[in-house]
C-alpha positions in Angstrom: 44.7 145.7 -7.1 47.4 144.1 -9.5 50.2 146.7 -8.1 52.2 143.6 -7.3 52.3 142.1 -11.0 55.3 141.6 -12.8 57.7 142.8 -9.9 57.4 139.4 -7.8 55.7 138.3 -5.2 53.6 140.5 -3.3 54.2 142.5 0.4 52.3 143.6 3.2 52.2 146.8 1.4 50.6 145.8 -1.6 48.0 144.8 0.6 47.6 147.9 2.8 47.3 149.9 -0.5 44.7 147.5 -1.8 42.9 147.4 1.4 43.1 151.5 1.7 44.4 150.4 5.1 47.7 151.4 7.2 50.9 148.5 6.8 50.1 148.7 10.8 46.6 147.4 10.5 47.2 144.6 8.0 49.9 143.3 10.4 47.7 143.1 13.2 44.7 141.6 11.0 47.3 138.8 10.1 48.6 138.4 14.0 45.0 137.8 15.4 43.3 140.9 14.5 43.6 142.5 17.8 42.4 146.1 17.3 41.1 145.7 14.5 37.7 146.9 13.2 35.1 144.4 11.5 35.4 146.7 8.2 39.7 146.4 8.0 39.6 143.3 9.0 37.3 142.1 6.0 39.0 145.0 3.6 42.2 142.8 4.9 41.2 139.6 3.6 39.7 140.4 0.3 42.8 142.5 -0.2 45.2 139.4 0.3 42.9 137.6 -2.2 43.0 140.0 -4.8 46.6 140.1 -4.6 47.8 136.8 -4.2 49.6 137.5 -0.9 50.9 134.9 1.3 52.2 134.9 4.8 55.6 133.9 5.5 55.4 131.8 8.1 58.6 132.5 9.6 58.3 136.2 9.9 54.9 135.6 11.8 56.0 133.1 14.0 59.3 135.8 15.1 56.2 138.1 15.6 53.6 135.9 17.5 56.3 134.2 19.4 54.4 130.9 17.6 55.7 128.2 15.7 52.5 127.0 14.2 53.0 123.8 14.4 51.1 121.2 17.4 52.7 117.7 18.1 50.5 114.7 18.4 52.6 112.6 21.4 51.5 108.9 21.5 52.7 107.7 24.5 52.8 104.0 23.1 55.6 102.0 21.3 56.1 102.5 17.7 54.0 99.0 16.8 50.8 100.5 18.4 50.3 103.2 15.8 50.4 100.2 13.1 48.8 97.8 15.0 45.7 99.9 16.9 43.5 101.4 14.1 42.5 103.7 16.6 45.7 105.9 16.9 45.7 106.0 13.4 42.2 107.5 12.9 43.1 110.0 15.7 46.1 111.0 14.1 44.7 111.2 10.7 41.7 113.6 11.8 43.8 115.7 13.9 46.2 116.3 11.1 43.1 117.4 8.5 41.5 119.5 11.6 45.2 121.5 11.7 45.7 122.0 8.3 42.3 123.2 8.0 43.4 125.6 10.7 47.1 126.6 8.6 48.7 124.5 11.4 51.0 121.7 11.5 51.0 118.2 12.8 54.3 116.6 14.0 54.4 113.2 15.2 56.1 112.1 18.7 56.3 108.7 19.1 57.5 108.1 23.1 56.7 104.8 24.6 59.7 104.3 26.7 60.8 106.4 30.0 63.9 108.0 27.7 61.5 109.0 24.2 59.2 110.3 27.0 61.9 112.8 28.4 63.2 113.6 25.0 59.6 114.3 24.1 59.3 116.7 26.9 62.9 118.5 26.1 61.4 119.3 22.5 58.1 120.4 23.4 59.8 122.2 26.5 62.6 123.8 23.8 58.9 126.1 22.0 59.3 123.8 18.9 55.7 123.1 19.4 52.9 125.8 20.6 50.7 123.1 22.4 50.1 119.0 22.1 47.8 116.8 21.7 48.4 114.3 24.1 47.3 110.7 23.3 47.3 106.9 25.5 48.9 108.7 28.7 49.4 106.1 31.4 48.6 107.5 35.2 51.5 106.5 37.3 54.5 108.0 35.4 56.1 111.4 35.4 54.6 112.2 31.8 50.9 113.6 32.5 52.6 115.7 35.6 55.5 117.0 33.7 53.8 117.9 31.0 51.7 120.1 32.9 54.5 121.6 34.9 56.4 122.3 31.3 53.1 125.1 31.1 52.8 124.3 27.9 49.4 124.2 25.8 47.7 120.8 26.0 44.6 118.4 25.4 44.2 115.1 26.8 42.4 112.0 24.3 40.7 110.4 27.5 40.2 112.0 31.0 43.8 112.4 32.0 44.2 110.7 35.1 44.8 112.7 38.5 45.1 115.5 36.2 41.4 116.5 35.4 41.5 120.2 36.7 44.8 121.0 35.4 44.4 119.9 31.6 41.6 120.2 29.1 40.7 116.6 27.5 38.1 115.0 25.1 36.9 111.8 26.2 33.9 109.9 25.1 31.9 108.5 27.4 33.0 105.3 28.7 31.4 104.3 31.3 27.9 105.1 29.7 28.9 103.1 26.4 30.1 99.7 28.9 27.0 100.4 30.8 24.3 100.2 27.8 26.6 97.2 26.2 26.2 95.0 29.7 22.1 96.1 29.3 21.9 94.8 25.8 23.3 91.7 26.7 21.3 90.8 29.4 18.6 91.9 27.2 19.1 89.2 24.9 18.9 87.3 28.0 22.3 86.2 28.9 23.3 86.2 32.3 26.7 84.9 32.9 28.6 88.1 31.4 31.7 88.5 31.9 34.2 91.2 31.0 38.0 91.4 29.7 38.7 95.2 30.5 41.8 97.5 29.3 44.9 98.1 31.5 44.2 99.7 34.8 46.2 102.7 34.4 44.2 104.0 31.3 41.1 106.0 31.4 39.3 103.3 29.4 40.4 100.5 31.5 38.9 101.7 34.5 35.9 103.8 33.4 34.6 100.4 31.3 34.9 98.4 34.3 33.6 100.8 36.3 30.0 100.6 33.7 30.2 97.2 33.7 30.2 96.9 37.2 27.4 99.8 37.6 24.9 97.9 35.1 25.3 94.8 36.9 24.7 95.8 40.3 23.9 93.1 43.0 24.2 90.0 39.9 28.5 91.5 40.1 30.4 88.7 40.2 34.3 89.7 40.6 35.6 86.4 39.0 34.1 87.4 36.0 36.4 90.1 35.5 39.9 89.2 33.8 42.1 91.8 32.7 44.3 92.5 29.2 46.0 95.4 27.4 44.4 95.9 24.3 45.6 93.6 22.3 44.4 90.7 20.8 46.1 88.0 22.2 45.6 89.5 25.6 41.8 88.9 25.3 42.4 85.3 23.6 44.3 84.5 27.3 41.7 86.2 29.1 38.9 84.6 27.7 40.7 81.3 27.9 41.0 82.1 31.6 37.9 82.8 32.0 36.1 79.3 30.2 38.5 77.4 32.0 37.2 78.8 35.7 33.3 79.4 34.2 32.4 76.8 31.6 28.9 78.3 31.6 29.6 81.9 30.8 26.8 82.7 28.0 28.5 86.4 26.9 31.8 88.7 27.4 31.9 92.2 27.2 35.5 93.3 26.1 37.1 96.7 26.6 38.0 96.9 23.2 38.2 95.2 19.3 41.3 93.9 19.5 40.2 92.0 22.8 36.7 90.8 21.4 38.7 89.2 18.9 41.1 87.7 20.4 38.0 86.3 22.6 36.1 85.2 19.8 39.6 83.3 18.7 39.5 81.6 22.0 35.9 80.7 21.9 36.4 78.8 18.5 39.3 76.9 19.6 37.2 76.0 22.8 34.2 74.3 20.2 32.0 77.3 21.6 29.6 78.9 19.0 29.6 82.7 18.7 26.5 84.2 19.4 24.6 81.0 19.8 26.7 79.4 23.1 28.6 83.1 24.1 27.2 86.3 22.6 30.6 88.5 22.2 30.6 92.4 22.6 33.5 94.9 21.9 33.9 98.7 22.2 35.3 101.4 19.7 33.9 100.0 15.9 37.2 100.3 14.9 38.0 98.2 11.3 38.5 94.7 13.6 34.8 95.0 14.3 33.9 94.2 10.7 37.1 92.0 10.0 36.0 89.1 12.7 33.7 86.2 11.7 30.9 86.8 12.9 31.4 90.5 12.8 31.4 92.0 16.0 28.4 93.8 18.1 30.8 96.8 19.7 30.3 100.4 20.9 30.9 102.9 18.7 33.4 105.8 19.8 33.2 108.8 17.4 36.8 109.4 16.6 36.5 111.8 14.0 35.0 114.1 16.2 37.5 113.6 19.2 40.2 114.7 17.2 38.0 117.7 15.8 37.6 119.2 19.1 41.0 118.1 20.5 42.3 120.4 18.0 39.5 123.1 18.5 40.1 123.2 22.5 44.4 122.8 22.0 43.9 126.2 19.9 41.9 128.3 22.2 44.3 127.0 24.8 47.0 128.2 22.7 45.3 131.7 22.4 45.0 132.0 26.0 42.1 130.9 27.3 41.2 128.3 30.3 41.8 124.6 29.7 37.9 123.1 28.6 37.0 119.7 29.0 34.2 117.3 26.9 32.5 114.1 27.2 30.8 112.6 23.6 28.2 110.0 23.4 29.4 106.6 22.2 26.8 104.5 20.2 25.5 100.9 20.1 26.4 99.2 17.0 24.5 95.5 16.9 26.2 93.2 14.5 26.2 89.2 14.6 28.3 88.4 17.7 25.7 89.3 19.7 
């Protein structure tokens, strides 16, 4: 099995002779394996060990029509990806999941209408076989034409008006808000109110919508108060919100960044956190544990998004039906409440 040595690097052939196998049958074994038996198919592989050979990835993507590459499109401005530790975490765990997979990862950063449709002209052009789309807003053009383009795709989050048309990973929101909002008024509060996410993202409204459920007939709308993720967002709201209800006892924000920006509000007000408003965020991203006191929040298991993003994008890619997946968040009780 050393034919190769000393006469460069080794071909196809080198491994059809190793593998007692036709040039035929190690092409298909490296292009799917498609009519190819369990017994060439493992004489294949330890073949390609033996001899050291290695795919040029040009050649196969001119024979599977594939470019082996997936883009990650973050439908944000290029400050999010710094500032949100979540889009990094996604991004990071997609990328290992790929290159576990011999794929690669390339980064489209389109937060404005025009990097939107320059987004859609590459991915449209086959420089990409699928995406993994991240953040999408309902109410644009982007979730639409990225279904019309017919290319691959997996949503992070339900995509909005969209749900039958394009696989997604999601965890489950509206659960998670819903068991935060019942371990508050387990500690006994009972003026809770909530600073949700934008209105136009999955988390926004499916949040709201748990809050809402838990509370049932003790809802009181002017409770609610809206931001958009960030942390000053949730300092306002939360301002807003002790200005018009001096007697609110917790808040449930729709993420870190918010809970923090609350808990900065609450301290300039002279308001003790837990002990006058117990503080509750969503995610367990690095701001949970950054905030003084570290912040009670519900846990979304990231790693494991991205994981079977990628696994669903792939079988999309190989032809088969768009598949869809809710994952359980988790409670994580720290000192803000």
């Amino acid at each position: 099995m050393s034919s190769a040595t000393g006469r460069g690097r080794p071909t196809i052939d080198d491994v059809a002779t190793a593998a007692g196998v036709s040039r035929g049958t190690v092409s298909r074994a490296l292009n799917g394996g498609r009519w190819v038996s369990p017994e060439a198919k493992t004489a294949v592989e330890a073949a390609i060990k033996a001899t050291g050979y290695r795919v040029n990835p040009h050649a196969r993507s001119l024979a599977t029509n594939r470019t082996g590459s997936v883009a990650f499109l973050l439908t944000e401005d290029h400050q999010q990806l710094f500032e949100d530790p979540n889009f990094s975490i996604l991004l990071r765990g997609a990328a290992a999941a790929l290159a576990d997979r011999d794929v690669s990862l390339v980064l489209i950063m389109a937060g404005s209408p025009a990097e939107q449709q320059r987004a859609l002209a590459y991915i449209g052009a086959g420089h990409v076989d699928g995406v993994l789309l991240v953040s999408a807003h309902s109410g644009g053009r982007l979730l639409t034409d990225v279904v019309e383009s017919g290319v691959p795709a997996i949503a992070c989050g339900i995509p909005l008006g969209h749900e039958k048309k394009m696989g997604w990973v999601a965890a489950d929101d509206r659960e998670g808000a819903r068991e935060m909002v019942a371990y508050l008024r387990g500690l006994g509060r009972r003026r809770i109110a909530t600073i949700t996410g934008p209105a136009d993202t999955p988390g926004g409204i499916t949040r709201l919508e748990g809050y809402r459920a838990e509370l049932g007939d003790d809802l009181d709308e002017s409770l609610v108060r809206h931001g958009d993720y960030g942390r000053e967002s949730g300092r306002v709201a939360m301002a807003s919100l002790l200005a018009d209800h001096p007697d609110i006892d917790a808040v449930f924000a729709g993420n870190d960044r918010m809970a923090a920006g609350a808990i900065d509000a609450l301290r300039a007000a002279g308001r003790r956190v837990p002990e006058d408003v117990a503080v509750a965020g969503f995610d367990d991203s690095r701001v949970a544990t950054e905030t003084t006191p570290a912040l009670t929040t519900m846990r979304q298991p990231f790693d494991r998004i991205s994981n079977e993003m990628v696994r669903l994008l792939l079988q999309v890619i190989d032809g088969e039906k768009p598949a869809a997946m809710t994952l359980p968040t988790e409670l994580v009780v720290r000192a803000s409440a």
